[in-house]
VMD Tcl script that builds the backbone (N, CA, C; Angstrom):
set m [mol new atoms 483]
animate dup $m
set s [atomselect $m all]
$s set {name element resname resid chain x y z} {
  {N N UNK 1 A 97.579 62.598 55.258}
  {CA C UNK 1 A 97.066 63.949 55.068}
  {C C UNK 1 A 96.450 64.039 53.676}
  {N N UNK 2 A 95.170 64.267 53.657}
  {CA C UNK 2 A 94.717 64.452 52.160}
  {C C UNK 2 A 94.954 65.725 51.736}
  {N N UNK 3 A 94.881 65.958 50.177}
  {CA C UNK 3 A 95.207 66.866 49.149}
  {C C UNK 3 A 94.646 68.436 49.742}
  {N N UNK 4 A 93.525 68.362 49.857}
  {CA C UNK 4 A 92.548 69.562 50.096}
  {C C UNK 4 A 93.572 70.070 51.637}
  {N N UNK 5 A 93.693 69.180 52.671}
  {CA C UNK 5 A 94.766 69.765 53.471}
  {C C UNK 5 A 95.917 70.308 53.434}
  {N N UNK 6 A 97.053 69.696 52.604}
  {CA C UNK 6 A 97.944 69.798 52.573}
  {C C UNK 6 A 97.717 71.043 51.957}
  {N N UNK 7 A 96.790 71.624 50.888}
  {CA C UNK 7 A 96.720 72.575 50.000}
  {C C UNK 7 A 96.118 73.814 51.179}
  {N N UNK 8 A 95.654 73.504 52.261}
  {CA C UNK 8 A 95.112 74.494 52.715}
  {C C UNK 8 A 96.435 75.163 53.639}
  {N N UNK 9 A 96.753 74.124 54.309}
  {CA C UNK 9 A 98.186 74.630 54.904}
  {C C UNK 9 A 99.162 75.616 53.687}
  {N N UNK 10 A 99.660 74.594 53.309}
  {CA C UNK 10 A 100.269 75.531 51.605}
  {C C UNK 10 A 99.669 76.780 51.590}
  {N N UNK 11 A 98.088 77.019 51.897}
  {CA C UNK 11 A 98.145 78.398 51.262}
  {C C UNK 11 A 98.126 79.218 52.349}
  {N N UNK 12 A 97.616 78.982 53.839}
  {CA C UNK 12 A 97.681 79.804 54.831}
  {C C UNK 12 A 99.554 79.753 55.409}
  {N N UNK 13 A 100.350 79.344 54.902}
  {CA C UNK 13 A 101.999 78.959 55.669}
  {C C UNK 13 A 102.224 80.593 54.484}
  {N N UNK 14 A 101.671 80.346 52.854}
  {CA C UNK 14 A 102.332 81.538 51.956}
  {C C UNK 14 A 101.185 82.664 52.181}
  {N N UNK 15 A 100.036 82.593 53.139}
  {CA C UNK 15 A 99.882 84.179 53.878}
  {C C UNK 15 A 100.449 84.503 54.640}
  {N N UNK 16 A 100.681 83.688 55.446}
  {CA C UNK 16 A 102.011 83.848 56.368}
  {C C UNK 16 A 103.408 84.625 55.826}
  {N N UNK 17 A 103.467 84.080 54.891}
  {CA C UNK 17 A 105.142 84.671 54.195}
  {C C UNK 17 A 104.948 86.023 54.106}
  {N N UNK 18 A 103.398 86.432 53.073}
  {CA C UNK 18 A 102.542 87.490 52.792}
  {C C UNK 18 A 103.351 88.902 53.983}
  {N N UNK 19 A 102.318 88.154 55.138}
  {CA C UNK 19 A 101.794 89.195 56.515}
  {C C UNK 19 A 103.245 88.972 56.916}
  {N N UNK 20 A 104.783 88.680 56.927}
  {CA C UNK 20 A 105.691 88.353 57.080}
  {C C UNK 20 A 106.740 89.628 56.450}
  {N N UNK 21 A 106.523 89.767 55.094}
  {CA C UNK 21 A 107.017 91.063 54.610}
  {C C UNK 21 A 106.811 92.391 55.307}
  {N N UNK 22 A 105.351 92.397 55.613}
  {CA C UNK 22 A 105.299 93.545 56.346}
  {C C UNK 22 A 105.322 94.154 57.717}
  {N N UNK 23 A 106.153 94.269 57.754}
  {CA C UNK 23 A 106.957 94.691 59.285}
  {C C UNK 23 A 106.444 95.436 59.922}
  {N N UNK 24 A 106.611 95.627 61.282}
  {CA C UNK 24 A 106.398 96.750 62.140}
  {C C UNK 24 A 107.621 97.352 62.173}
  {N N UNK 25 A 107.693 99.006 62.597}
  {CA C UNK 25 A 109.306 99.592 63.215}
  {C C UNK 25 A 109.320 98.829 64.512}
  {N N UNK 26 A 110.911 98.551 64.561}
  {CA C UNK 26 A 110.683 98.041 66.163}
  {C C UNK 26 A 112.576 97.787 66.471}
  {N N UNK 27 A 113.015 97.295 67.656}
  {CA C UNK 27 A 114.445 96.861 67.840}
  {C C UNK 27 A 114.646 95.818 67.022}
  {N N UNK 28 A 113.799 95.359 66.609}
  {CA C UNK 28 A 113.933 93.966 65.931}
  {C C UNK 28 A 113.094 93.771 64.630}
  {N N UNK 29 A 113.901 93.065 63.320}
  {CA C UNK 29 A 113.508 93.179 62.593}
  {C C UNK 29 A 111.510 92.116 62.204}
  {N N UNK 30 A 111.835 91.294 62.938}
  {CA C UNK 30 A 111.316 90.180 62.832}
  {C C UNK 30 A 109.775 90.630 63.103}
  {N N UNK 31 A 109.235 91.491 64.217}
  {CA C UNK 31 A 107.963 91.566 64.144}
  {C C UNK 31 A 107.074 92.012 63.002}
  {N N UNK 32 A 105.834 91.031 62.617}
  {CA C UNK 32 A 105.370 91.893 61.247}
  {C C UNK 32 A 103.870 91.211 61.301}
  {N N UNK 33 A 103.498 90.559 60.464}
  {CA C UNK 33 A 101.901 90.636 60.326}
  {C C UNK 33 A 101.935 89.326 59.669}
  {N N UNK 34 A 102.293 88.305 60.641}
  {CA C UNK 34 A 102.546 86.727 59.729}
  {C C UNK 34 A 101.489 85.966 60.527}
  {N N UNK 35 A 100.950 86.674 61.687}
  {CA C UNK 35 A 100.026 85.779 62.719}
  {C C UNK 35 A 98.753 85.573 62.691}
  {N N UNK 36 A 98.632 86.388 61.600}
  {CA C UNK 36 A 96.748 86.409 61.858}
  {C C UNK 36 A 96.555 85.136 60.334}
  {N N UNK 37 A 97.295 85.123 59.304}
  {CA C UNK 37 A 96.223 83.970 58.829}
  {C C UNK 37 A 96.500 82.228 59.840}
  {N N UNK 38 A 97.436 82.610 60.615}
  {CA C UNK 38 A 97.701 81.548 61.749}
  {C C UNK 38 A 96.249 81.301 62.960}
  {N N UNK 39 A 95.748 82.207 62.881}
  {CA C UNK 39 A 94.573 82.713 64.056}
  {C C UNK 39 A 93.854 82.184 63.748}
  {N N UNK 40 A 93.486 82.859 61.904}
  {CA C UNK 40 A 92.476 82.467 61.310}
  {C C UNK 40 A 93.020 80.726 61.180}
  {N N UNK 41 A 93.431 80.285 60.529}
  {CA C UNK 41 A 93.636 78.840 60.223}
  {C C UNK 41 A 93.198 77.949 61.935}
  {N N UNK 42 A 93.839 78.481 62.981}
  {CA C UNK 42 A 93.466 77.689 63.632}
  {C C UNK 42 A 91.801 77.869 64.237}
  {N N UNK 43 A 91.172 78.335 63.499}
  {CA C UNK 43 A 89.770 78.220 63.988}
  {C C UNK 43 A 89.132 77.516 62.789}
  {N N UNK 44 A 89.385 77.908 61.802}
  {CA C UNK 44 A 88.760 77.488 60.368}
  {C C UNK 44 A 89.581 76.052 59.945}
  {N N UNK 45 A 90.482 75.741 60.186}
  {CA C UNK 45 A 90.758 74.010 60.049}
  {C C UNK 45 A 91.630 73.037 60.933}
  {N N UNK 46 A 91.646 73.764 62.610}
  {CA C UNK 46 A 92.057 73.146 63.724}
  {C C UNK 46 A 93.491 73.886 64.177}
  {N N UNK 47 A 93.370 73.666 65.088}
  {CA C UNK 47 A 94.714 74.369 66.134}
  {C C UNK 47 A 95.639 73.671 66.321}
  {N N UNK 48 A 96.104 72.285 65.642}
  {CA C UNK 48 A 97.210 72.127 65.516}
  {C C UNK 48 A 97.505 72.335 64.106}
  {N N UNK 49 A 96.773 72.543 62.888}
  {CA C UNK 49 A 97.320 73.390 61.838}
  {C C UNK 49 A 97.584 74.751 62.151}
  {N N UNK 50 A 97.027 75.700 62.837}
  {CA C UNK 50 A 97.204 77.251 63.139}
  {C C UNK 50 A 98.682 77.072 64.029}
  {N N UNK 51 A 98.785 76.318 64.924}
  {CA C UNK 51 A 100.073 76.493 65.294}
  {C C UNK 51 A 101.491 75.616 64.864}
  {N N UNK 52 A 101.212 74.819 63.854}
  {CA C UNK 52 A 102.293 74.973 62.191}
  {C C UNK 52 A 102.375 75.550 61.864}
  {N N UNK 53 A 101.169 76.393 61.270}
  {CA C UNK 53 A 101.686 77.906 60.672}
  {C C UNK 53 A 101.941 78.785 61.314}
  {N N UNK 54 A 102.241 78.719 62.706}
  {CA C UNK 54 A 102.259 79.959 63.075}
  {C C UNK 54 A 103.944 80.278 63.375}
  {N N UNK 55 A 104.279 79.119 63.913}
  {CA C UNK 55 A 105.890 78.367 63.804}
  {C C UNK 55 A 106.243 78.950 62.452}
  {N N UNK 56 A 105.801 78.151 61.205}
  {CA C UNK 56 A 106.603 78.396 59.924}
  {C C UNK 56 A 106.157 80.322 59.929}
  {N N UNK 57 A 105.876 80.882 59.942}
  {CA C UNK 57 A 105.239 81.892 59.699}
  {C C UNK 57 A 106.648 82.702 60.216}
  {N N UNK 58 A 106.644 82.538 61.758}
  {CA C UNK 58 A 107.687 83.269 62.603}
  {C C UNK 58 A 109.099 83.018 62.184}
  {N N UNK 59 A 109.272 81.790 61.750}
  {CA C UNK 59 A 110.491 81.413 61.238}
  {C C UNK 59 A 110.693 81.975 60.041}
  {N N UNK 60 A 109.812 82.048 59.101}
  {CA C UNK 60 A 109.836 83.078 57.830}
  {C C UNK 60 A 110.021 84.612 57.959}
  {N N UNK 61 A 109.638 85.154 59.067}
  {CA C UNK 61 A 109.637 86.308 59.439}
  {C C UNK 61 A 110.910 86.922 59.607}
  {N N UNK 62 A 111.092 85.808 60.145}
  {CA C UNK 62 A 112.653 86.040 60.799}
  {C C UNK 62 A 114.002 85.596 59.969}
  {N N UNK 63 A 113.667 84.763 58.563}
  {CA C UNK 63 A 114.657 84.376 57.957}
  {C C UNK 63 A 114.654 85.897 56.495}
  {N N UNK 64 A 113.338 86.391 56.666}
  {CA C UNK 64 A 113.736 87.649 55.896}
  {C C UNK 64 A 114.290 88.938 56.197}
  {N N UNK 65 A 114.421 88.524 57.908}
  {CA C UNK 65 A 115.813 89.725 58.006}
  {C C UNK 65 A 116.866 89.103 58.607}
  {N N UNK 66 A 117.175 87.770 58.568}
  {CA C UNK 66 A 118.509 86.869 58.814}
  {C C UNK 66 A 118.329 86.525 60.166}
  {N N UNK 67 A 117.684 86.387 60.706}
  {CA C UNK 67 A 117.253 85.698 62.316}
  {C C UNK 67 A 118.191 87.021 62.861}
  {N N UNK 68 A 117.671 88.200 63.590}
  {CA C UNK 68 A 118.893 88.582 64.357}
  {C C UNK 68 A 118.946 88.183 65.927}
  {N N UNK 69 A 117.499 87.514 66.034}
  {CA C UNK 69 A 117.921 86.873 67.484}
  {C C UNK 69 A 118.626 85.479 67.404}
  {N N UNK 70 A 119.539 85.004 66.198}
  {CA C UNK 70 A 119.591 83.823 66.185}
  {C C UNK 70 A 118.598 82.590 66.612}
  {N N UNK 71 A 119.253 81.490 67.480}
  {CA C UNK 71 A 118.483 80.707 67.879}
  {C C UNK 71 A 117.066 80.572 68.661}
  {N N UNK 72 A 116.828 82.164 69.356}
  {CA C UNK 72 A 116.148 82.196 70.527}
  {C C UNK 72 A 114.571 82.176 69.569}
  {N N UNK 73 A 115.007 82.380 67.853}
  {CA C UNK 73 A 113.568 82.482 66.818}
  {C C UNK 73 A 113.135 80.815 67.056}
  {N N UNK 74 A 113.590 80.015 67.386}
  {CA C UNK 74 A 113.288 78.921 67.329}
  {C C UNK 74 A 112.534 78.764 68.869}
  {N N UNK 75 A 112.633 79.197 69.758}
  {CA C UNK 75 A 112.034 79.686 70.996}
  {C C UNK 75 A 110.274 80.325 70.558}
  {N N UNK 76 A 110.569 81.634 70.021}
  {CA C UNK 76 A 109.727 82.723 69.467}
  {C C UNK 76 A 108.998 81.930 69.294}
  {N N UNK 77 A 109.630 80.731 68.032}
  {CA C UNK 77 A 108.307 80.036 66.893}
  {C C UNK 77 A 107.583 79.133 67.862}
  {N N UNK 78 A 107.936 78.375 68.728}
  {CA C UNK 78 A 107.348 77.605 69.996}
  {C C UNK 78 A 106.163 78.365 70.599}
  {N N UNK 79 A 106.605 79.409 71.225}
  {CA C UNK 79 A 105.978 80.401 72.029}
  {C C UNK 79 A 104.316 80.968 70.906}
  {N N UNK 80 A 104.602 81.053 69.460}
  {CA C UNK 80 A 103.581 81.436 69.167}
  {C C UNK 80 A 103.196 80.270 68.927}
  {N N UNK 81 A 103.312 79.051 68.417}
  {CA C UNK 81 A 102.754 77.425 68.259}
  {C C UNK 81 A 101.724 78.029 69.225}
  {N N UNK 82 A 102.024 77.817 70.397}
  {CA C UNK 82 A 101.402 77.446 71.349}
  {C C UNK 82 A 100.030 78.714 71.757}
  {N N UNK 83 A 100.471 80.133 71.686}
  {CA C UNK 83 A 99.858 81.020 71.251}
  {C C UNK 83 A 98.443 80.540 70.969}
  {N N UNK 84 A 98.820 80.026 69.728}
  {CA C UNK 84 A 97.560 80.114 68.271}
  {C C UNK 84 A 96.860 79.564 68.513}
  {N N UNK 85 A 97.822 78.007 69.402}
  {CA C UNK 85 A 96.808 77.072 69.578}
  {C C UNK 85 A 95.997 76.869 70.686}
  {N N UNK 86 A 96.542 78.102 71.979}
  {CA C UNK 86 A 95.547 78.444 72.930}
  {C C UNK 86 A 94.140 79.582 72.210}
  {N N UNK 87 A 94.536 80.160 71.339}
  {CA C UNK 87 A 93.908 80.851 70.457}
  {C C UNK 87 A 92.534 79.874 70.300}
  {N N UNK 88 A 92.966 79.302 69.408}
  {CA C UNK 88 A 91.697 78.181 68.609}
  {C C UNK 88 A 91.045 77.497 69.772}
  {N N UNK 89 A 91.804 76.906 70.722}
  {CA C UNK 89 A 91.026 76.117 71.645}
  {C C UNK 89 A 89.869 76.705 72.360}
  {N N UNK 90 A 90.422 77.956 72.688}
  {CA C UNK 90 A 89.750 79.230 73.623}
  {C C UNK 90 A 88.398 79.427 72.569}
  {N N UNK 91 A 88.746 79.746 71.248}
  {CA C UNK 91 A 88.136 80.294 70.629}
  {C C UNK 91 A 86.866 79.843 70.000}
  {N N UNK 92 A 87.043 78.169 69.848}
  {CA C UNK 92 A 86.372 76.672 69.463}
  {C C UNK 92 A 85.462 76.408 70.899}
  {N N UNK 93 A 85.565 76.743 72.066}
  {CA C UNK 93 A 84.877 76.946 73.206}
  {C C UNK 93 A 83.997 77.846 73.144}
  {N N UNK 94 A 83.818 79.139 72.040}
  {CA C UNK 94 A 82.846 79.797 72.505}
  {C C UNK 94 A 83.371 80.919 73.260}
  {N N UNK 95 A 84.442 81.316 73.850}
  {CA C UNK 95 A 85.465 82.307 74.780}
  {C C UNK 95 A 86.312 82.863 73.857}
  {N N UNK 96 A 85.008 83.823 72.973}
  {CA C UNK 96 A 85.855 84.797 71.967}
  {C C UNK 96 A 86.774 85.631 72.827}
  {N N UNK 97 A 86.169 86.575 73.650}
  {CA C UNK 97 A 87.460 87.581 74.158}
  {C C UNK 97 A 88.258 87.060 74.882}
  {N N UNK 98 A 88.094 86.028 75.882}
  {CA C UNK 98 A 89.449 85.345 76.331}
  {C C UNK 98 A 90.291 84.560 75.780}
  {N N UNK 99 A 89.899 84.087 74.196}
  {CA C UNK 99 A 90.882 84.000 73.518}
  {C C UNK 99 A 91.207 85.096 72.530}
  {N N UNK 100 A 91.157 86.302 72.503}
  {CA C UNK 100 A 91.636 87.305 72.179}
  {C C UNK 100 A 92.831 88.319 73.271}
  {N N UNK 101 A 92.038 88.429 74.180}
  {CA C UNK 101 A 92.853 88.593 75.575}
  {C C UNK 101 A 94.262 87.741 75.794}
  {N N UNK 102 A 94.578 86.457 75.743}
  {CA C UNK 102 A 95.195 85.709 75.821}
  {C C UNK 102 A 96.439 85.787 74.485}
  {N N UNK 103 A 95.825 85.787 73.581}
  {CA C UNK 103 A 96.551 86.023 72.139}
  {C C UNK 103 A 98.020 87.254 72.631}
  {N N UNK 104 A 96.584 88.450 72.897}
  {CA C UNK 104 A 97.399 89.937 72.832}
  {C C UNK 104 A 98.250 89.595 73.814}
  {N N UNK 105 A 97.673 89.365 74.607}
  {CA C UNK 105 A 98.603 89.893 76.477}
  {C C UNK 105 A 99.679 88.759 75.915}
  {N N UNK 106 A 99.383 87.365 75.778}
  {CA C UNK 106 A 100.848 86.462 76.052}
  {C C UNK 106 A 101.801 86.735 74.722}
  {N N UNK 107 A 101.463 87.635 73.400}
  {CA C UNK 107 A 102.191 87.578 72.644}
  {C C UNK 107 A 102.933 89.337 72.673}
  {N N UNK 108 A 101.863 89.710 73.166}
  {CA C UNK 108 A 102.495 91.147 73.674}
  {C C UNK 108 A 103.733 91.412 74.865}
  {N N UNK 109 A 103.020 90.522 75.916}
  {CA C UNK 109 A 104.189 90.490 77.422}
  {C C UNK 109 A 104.409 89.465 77.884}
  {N N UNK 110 A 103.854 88.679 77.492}
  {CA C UNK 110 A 104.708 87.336 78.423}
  {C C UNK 110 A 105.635 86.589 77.360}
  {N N UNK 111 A 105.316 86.632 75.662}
  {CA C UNK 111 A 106.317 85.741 75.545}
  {C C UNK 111 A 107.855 86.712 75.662}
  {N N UNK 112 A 107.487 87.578 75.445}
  {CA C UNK 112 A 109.174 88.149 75.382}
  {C C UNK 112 A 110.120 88.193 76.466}
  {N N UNK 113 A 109.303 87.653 77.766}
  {CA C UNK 113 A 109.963 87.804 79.073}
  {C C UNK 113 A 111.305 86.818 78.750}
  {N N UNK 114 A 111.386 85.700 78.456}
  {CA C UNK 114 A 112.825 85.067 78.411}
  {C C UNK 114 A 113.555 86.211 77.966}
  {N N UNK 115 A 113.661 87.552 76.692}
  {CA C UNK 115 A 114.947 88.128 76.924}
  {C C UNK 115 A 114.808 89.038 77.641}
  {N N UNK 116 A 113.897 89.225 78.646}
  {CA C UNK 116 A 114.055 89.702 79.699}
  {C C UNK 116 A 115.457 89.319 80.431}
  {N N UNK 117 A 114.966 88.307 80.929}
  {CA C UNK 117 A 116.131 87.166 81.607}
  {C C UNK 117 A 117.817 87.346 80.500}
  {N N UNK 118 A 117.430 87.738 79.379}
  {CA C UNK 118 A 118.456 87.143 78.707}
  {C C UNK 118 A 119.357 88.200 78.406}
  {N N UNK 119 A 118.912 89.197 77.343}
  {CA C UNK 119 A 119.368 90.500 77.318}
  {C C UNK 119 A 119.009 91.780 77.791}
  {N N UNK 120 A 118.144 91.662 78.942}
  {CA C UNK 120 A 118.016 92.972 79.750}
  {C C UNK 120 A 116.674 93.711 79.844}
  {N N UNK 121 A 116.592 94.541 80.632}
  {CA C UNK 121 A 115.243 95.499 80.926}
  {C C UNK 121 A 115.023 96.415 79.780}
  {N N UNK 122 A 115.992 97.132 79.476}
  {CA C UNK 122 A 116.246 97.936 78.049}
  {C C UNK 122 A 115.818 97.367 77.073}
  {N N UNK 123 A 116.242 95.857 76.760}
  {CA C UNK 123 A 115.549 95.275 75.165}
  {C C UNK 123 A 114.014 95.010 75.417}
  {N N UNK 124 A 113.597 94.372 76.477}
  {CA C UNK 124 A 112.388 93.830 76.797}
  {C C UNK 124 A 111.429 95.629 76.494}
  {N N UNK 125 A 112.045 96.837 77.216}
  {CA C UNK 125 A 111.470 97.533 77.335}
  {C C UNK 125 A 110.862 97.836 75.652}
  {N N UNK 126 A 111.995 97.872 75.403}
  {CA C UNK 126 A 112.355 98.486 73.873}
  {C C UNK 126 A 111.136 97.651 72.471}
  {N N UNK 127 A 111.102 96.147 72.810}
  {CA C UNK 127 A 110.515 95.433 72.049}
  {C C UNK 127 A 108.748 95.044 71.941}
  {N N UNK 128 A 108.484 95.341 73.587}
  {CA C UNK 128 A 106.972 95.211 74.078}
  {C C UNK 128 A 105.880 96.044 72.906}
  {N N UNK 129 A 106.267 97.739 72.998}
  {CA C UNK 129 A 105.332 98.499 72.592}
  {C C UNK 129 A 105.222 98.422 70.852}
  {N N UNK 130 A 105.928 97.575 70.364}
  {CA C UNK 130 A 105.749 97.089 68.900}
  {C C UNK 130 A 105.512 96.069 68.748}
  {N N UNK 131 A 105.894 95.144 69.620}
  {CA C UNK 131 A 105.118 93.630 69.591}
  {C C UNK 131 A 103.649 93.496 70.178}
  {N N UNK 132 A 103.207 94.372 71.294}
  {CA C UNK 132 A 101.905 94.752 71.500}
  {C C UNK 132 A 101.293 94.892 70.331}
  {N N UNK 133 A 101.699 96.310 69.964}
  {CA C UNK 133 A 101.081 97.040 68.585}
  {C C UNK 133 A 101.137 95.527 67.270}
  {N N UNK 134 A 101.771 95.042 66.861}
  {CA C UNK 134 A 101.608 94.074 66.183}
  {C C UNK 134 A 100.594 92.822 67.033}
  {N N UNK 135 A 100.789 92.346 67.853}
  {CA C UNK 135 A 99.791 91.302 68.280}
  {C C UNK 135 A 98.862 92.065 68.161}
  {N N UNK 136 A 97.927 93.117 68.783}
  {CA C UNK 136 A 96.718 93.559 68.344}
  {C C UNK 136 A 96.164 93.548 66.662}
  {N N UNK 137 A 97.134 94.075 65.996}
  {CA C UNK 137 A 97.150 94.358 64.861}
  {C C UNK 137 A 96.687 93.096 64.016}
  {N N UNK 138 A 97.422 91.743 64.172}
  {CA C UNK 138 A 96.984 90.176 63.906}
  {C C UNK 138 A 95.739 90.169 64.500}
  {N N UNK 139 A 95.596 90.164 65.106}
  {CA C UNK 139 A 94.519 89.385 66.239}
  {C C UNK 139 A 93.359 90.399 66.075}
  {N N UNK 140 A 93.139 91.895 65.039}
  {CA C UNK 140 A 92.170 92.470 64.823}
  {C C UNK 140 A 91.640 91.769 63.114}
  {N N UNK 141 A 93.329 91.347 62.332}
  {CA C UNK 141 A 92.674 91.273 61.094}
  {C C UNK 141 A 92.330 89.827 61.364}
  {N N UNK 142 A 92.751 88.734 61.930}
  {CA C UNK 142 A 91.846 87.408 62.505}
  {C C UNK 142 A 90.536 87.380 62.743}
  {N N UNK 143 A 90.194 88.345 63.674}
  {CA C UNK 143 A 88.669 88.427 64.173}
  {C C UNK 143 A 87.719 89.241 63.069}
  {N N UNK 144 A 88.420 89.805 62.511}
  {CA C UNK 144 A 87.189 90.540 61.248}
  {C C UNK 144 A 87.293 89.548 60.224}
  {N N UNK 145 A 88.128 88.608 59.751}
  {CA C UNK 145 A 88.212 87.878 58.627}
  {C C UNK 145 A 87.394 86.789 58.768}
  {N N UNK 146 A 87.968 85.902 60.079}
  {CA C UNK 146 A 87.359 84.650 60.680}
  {C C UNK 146 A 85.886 84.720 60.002}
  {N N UNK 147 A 84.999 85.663 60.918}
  {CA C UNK 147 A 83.550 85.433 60.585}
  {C C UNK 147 A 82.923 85.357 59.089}
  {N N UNK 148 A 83.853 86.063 58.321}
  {CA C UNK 148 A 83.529 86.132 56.985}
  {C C UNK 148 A 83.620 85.129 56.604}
  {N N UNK 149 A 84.884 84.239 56.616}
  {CA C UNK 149 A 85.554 83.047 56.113}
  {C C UNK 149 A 85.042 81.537 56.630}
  {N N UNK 150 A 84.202 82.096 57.915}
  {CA C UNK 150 A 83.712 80.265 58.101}
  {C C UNK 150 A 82.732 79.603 57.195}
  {N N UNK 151 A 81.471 80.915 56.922}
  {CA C UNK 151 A 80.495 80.336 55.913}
  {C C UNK 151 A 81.286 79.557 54.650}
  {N N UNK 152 A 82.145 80.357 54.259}
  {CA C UNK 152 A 83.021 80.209 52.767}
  {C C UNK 152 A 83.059 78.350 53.107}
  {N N UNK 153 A 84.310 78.581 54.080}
  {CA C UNK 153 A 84.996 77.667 54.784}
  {C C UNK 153 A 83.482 75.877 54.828}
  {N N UNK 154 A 82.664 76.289 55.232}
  {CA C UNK 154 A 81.996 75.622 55.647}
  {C C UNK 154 A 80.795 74.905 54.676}
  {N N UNK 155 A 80.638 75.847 53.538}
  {CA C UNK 155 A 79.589 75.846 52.407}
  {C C UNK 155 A 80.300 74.467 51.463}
  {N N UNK 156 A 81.755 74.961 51.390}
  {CA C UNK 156 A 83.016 73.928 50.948}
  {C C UNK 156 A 83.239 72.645 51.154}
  {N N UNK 157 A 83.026 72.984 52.530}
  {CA C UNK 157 A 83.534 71.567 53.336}
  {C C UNK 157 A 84.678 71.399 53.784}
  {N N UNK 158 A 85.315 72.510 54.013}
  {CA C UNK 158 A 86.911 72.741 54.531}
  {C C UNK 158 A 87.056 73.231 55.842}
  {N N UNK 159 A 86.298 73.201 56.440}
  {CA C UNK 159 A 86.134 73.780 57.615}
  {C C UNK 159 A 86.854 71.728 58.841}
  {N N UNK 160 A 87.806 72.315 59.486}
  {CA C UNK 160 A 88.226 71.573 60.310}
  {C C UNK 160 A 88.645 70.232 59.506}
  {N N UNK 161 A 89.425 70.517 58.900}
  {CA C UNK 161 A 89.679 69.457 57.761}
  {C C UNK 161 A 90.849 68.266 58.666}
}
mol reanalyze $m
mol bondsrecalc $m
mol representation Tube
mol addrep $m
């Protein structure tokens, strides 16, 4: 891994920490605004860096209010990996809104379905309409930043590093 990488991760993992402080209200402490420089990263220097950070991001999220789902954050952080990196792929195709579509809907309602299964209709109910509201919320400051940031990105030479 060369320098200029490692440094780019480094700095999109501590926007992450950033968008991580700031929370949504919700049943759970953990939802907050750690996903979008994950969005952004995986378009601007590949989608298996965006979904590292998007892992460390969630795991940070969640270690600043003590994991209260315990282990299942290690689930979460999977679920958005994979997210980000349907994100970038979708997005690296040219299929801006279906990888926007995809972002919201699977980080809004489908990933939370395991505590569906796990702790009930009540939590699932309870957790959707703030994890919605937050996935949009990422996935609006991603798409207004992105376009700004590729020229930057690209003038550099950091683009898909």
């Amino acid at each position: 891994m060369s320098g200029k990488r490692a440094s780019l991760l480094a700095m999109f993992i501590a926007l992450s920490v950033v968008g991580a402080i700031l929370k949504m209200p919700s049943a759970v402490g953990s939802i907050a605004l750690d996903a979008f420089p994950a969005l952004i990263a995986a378009v601007l220097i590949g989608n298996r860096s965006g979904a590292l950070i998007a892992s460390f991001g969630h795991l940070l999220s969640a270690l600043i209010v003590g994991f209260p789902l315990g282990p299942m954050h290690l689930v979460i952080a999977g679920e958005m990996a994979v997210l980000v990196w349907l994100f970038g792929m979708l997005y690296e195709a040219k299929k801006t809104k279906w990888a926007s579509a995809t972002f919201a809907i699977g980080n809004g309602l489908v990933a939370p379905l395991p505590f569906l299964f796990i702790l009930g209709t009540g939590f699932y109910v309870a957790i959707v309409p703030s994890l919605m509201i937050a996935s949009v919320l990422n996935l609006a400051l991603a798409l207004i930043l992105i376009p700004r940031l590729v020229p930057v990105f690209e003038k550099r030479g950091l683009a898909s590093l």
